[in-house]
C-alpha positions as CSV (number, residue, x, y, z in Angstrom):
1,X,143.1,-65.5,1.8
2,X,140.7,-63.1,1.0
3,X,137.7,-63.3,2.8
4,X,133.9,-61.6,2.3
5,X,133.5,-58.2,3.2
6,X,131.2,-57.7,6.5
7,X,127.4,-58.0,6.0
8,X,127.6,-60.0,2.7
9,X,126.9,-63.1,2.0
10,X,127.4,-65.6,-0.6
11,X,124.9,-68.1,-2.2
12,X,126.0,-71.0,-2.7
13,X,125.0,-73.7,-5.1
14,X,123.5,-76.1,-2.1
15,X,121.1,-73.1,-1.3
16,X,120.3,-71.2,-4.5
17,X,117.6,-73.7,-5.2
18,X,115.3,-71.9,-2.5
19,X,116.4,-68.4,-3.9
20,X,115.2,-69.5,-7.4
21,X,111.8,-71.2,-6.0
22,X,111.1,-67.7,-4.7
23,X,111.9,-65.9,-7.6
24,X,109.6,-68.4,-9.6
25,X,107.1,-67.9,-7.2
26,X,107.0,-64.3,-7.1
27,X,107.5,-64.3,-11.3
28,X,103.8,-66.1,-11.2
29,X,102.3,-64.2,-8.8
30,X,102.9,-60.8,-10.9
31,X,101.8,-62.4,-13.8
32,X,98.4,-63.3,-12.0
33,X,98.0,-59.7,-11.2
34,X,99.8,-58.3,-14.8
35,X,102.6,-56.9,-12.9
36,X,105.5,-56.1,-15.2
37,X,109.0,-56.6,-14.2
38,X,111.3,-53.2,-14.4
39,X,114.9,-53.6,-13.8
40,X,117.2,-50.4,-12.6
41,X,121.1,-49.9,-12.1
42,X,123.0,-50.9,-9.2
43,X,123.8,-47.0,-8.5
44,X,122.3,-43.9,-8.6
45,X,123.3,-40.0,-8.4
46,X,123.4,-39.4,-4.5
47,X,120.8,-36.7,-5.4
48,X,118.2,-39.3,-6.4
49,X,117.7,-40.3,-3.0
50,X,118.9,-37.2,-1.2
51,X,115.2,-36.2,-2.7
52,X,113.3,-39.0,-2.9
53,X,113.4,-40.2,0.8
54,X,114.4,-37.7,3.0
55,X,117.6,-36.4,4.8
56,X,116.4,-36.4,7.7
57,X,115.5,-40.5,7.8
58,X,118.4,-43.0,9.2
59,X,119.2,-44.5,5.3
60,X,120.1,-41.0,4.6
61,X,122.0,-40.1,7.3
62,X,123.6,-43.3,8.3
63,X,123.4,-46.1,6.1
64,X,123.9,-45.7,2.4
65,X,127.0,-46.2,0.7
66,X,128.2,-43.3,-1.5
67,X,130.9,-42.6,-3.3
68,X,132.9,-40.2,-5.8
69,X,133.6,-41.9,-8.9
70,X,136.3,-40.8,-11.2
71,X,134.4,-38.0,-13.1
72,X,134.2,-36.4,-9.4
73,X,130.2,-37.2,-9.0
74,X,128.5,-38.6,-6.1
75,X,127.3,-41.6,-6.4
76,X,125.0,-44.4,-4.2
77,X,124.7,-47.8,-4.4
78,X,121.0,-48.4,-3.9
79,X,119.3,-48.7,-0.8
80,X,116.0,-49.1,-1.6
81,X,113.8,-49.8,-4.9
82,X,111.3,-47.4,-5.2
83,X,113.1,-44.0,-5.9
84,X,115.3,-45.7,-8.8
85,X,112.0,-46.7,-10.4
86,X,110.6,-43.4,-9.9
87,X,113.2,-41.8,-11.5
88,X,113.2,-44.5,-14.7
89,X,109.1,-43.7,-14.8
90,X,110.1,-40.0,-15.4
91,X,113.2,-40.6,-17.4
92,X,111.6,-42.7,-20.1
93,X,107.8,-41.5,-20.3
94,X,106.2,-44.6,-19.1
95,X,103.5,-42.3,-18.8
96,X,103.0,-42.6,-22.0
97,X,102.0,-46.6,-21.4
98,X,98.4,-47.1,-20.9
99,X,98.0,-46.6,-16.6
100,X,97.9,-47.7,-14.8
101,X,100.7,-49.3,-14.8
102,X,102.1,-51.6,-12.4
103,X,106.1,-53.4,-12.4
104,X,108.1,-55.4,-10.6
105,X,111.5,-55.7,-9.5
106,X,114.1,-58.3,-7.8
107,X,117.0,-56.4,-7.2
108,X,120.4,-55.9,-4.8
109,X,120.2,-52.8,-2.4
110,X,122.6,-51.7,0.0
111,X,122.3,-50.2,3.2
112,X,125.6,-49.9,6.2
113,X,124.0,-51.2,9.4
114,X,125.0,-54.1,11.8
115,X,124.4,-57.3,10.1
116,X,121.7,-59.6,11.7
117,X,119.7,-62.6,11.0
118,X,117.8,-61.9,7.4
119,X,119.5,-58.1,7.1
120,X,122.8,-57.6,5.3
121,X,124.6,-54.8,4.4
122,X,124.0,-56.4,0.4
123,X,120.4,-57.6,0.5
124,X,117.8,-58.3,-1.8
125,X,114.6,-57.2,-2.2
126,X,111.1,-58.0,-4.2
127,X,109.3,-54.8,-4.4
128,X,105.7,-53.8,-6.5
129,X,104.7,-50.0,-7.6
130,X,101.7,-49.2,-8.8
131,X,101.5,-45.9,-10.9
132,X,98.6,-43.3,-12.0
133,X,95.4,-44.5,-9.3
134,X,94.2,-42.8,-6.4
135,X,91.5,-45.1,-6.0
136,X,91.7,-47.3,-2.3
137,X,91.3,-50.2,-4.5
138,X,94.9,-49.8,-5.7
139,X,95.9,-50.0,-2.3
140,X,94.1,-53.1,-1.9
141,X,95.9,-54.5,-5.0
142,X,99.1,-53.7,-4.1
143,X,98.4,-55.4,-0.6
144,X,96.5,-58.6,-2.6
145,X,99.6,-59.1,-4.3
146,X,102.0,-58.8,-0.8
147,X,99.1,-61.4,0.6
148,X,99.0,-64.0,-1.9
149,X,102.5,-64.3,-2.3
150,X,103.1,-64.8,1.5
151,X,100.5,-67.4,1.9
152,X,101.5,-68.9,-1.1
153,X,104.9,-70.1,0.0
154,X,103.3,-70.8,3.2
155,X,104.3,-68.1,5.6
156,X,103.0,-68.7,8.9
157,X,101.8,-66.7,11.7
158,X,100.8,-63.7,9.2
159,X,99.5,-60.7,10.4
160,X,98.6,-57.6,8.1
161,X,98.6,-54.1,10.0
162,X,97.3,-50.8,8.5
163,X,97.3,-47.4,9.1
164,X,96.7,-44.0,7.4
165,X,99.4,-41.4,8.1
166,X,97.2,-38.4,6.0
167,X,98.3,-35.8,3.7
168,X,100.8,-33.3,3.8
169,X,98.2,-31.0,4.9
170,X,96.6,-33.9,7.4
171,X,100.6,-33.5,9.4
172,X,100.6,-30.0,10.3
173,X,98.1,-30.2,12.6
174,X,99.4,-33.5,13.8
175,X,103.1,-32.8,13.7
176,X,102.4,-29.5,15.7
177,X,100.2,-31.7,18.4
178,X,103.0,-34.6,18.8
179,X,105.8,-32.2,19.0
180,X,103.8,-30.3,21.4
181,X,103.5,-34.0,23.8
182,X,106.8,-34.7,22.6
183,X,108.5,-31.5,24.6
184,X,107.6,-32.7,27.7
185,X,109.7,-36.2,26.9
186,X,112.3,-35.2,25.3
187,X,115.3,-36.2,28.0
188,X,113.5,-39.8,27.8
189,X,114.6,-40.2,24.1
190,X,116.9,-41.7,22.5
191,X,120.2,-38.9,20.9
192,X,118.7,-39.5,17.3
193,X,114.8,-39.2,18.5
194,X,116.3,-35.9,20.2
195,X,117.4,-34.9,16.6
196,X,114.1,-35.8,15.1
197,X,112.5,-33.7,17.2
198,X,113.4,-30.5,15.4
199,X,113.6,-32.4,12.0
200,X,110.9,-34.8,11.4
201,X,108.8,-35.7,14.5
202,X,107.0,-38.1,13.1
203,X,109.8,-40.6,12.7
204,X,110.1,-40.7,16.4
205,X,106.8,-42.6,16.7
206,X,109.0,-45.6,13.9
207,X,112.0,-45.5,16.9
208,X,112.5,-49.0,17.9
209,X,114.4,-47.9,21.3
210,X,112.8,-49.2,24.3
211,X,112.6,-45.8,26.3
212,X,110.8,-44.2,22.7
213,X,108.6,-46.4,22.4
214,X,107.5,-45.6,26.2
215,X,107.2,-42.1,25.2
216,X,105.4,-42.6,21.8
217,X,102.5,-45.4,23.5
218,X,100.7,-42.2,24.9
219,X,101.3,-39.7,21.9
220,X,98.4,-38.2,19.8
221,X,97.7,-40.6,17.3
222,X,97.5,-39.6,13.6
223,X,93.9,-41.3,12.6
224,X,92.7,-38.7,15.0
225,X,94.0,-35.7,13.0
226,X,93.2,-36.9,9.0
227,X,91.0,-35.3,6.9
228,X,87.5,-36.1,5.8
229,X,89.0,-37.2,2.1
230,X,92.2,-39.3,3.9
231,X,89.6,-41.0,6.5
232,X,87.2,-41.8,3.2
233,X,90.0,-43.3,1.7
234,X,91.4,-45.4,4.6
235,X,88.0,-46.1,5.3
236,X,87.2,-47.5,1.9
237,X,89.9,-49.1,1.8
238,X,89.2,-51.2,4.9
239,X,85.8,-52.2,3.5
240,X,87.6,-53.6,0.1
241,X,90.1,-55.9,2.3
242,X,87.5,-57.2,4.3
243,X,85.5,-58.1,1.3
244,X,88.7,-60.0,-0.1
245,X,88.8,-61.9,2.8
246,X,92.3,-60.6,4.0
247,X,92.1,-60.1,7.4
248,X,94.0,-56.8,9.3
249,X,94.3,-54.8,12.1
250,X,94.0,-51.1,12.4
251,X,97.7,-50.2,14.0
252,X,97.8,-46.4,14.5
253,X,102.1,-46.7,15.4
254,X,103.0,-48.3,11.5
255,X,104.2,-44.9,9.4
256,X,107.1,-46.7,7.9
257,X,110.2,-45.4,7.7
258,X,111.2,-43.5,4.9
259,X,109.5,-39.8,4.0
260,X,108.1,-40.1,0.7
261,X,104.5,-42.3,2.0
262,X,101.0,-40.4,2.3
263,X,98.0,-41.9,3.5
264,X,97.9,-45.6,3.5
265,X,101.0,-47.6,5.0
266,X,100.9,-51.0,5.7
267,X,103.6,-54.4,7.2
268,X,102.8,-57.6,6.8
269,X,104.3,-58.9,10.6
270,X,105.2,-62.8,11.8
271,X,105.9,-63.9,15.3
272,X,107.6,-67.0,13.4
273,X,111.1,-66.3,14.8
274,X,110.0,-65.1,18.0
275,X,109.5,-61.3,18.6
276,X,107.4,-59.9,16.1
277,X,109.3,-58.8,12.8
278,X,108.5,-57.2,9.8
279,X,107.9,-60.0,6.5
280,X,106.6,-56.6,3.9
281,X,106.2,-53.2,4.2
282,X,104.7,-50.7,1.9
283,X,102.2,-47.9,1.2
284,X,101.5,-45.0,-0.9
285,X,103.2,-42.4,-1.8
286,X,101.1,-39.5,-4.1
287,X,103.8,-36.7,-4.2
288,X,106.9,-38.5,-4.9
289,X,106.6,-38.4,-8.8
290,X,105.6,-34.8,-9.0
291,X,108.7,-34.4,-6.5
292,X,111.4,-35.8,-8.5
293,X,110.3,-33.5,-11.7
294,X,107.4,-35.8,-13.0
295,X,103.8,-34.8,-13.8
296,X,101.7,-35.5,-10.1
297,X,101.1,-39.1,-10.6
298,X,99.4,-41.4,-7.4
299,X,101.8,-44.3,-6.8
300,X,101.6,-47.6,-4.2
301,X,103.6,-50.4,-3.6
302,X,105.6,-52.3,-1.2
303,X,109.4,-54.0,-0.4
304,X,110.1,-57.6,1.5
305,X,113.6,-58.7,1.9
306,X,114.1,-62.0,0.2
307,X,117.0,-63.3,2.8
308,X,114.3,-62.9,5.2
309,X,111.2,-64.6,3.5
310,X,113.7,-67.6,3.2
311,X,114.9,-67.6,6.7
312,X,110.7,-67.4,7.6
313,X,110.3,-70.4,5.5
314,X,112.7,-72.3,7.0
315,X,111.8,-71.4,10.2
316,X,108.3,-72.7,9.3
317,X,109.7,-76.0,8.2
318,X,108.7,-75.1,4.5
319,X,110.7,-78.2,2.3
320,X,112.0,-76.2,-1.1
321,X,111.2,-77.7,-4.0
322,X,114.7,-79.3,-5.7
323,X,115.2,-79.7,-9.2
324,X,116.7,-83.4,-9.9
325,X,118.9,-84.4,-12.6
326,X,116.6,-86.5,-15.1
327,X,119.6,-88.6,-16.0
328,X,123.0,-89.9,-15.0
329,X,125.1,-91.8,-17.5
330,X,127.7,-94.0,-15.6
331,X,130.6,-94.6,-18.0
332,X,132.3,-98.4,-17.0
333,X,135.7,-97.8,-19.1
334,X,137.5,-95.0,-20.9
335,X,136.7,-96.5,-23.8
336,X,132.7,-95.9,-23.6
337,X,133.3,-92.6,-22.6
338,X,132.7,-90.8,-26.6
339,X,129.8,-93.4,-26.6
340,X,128.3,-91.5,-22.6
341,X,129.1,-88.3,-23.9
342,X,127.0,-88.6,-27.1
343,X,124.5,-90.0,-25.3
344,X,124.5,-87.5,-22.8
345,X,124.2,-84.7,-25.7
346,X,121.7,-86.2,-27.4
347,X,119.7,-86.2,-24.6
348,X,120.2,-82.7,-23.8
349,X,119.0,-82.4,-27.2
350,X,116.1,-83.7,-26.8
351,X,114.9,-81.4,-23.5
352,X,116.0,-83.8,-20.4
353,X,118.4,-82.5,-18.5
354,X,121.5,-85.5,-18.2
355,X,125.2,-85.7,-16.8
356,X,128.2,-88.2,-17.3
357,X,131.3,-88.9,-14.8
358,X,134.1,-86.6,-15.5
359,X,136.2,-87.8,-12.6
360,X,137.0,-91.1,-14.0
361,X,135.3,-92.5,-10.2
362,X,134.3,-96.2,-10.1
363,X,130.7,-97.9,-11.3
364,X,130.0,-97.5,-7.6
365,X,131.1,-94.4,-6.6
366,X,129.2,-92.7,-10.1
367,X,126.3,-94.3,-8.9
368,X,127.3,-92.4,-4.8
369,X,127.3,-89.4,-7.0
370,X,124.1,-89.6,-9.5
371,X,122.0,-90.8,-5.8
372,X,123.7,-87.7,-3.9
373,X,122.8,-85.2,-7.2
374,X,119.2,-86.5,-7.2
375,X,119.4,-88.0,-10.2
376,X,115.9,-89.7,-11.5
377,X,117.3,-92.5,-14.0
378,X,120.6,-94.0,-14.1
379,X,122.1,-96.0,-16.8
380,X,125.6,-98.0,-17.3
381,X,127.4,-98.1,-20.8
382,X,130.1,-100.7,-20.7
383,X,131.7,-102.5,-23.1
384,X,128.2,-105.4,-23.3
385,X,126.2,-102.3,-23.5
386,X,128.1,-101.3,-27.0
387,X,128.5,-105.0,-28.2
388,X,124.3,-105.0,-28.3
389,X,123.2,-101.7,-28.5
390,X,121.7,-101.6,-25.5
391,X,121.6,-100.6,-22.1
392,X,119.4,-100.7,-18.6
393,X,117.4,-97.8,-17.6
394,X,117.4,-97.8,-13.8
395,X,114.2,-95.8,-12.0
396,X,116.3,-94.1,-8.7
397,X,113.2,-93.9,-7.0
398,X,112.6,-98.1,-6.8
399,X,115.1,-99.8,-8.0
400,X,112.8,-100.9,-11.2
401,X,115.1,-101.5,-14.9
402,X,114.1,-101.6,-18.3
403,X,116.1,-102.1,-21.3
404,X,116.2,-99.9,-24.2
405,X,118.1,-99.6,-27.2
406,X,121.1,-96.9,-27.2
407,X,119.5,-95.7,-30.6
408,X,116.3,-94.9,-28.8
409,X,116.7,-92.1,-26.7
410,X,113.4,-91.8,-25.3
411,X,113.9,-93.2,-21.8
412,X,111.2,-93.5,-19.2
413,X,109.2,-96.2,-17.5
């Protein structure tokens, strides 16, 4: 037998109910906040993201999964959302829509790291980007949207922390201050913070290593070393949350983990499975467009992991809402089965969603089956039920029956 490769995971019908409540979910959420859905390829040139997040950051360097495909290119399957519809904004001239302008997506991403609970090697993840405002109230949108969906589906122990990690200019004067506390620790680190170091201090400060984060709790923190119009910004954009009634804290350690964000970054954190974990992370990102090739065009938006929003939920005790079967035609002989099947199409006809036996099963077992499929309404056709044209409704719910005629499909009491 062939089994599933490591850090996958199939969905199986029993469970893809909760997968497409979410989806619904977060489909009527962006609608509220006229957020337009985008969908990109699987893959990318290796050079998309070679750019876009940084070579010096772990999915870089460890995790993706590239690959030469058979016209000798490099090629990655995606690990992440936001660079693929960075590239697609430049590629097709969304500019050219009226900003700004604001999309969706639900896609697969890929990244090679041990598997754990809610974080496979093939994942999936709900992501928003907002394109073309510098204004804090974007920000605030961005993180409205995170908010509502979250305590929508009734994700508990929610905690939103903020930070602002500055400008490009804003980090010179802080990346030359933490590497300067940094050189005093650096036998404490970790071999990758060691190599971070030299490359990308700031990264150190994301290191989820015990003995780092030791070394990072006394660091020079970044809010102290922003400028007047990144402190405006974070500032303002405190005020707008607080006037939206979204509570936060101020977290001075959150710069996320990939190299592309400026200024405001932002993780929506539960204690829900125990030790604090990450539910959404996000933030803005003003030079990536204008990096990639694109005209300089502010962008915001976030990422959550949908294998982990539904192992939240169910941690939570959150019951999924099932779809049931409106109706279940038991068929008594094989010669009422034309007379089921008709039935059964007619009714599909008309809107209801309807099923007959296929397994030639007993009376009693089909009605085992239409109770364990959730079936609403039952009904038996027998030989009686063709003789007089009709048959008994049966409400799954109570036990109550009503008759109606075969030729009168409209059954419900």
């Amino acid at each position: 037998m062939i089994n599933i490769p490591k850090g996958t995971k199939d969905v199986l019908p029993s469970q893809s109910y909760k997968w497409q409540y979410i989806e619904d979910e977060i489909r009527k959420v962006c609608k509220q906040f006229n957020i337009l859905e985008i969908r990109t390829p699987t893959f990318e040139h290796t050079e998309l993201f070679l750019r876009s997040i940084g070579d010096e950051t772990d999915v870089v360097s460890k995790e993706m999964y590239t690959f030469e495909d058979k016209g000798h290119r490099s090629i990655t399957l995606k690990p992440e959302g936001t660079a693929s519809t960075v590239r697609s904004y430049i590629e097709n001239n969304l500019e050219a829509m009226s900003l700004p302008l604001k999309m969706f997506y639900l896609t697969p991403v890929f990244r090679y790291e041990a598997p754990q609970a809610g974080r496979l090697r093939e994942h999936h993840q709900f992501g928003v980007e907002m394109y073309g405002s510098q204004s804090p109230y974007a920000d605030a949108e961005v993180i409205n949207a995170a908010y509502t969906l979250l305590t929508r589906l009734g994700v508990k122990n929610l905690a939103l922390n903020i930070n602002s990690i500055g400008c490009p200019e804003c980090r010179v004067k802080f990346n030359a201050a933490l590497k300067e506390y940094l050189s005093q620790h650096i036998e404490e680190m970790c071999d990758d913070c060691k190599r971070r170091f030299a490359t990308n201090p700031l990264r150190i400060i994301d290191c989820k290593k015990d003995n780092c984060k030791k070394v990072v709790a006394n660091a020079p923190k970044i809010l102290d070393y922003i400028c007047d119009d990144c402190r405006n910004h974070f500032e303002a954009l405190q005020s707008i949350l607080k006037a939206e009634n979204i509570p936060f804290t101020v977290n001075s350690s959150i710069v996320r983990g990939l190299d592309y964000y400026t200024k405001t970054v932002f993780e929506f954190v539960t204690t829900s499975l125990g030790a604090q974990g990450t539910v959404c992370g996000g933030g803005r990102y003003d030079n990536l467009v204008s990096s990639m090739g694109g005209k300089f065009t502010p962008c915001v938006g976030f990422g959550m992991g949908i294998e982990r929003l539904i192992m939240l939920l169910e941690a939570n005790g959150k019951e999924f809402p099932h779809e049931s079967l409106d109706y279940y035609i038991a068929c008594q002989s094989e010669e009422c089965r034309e007379v089921c099947r008709k039935v059964v199409s007619k009714l599909r006809q008309d809107g209801y969603s309807a099923e007959t036996d296929f397994m030639s099963r007993s009376v009693k077992a089909q009605f085992k089956y239409a109770d364990k499929i959730n079936a609403k309404y039952t009904v038996v056709i027998g030989e009686s039920e063709l003789q007089s044209g009709k048959a008994q409704i049966k409400r799954m719910s109570d036990g109550e029956k009503q008759e109606k005629s075969l030729d009168d499909l409209s059954w419900t009491l």
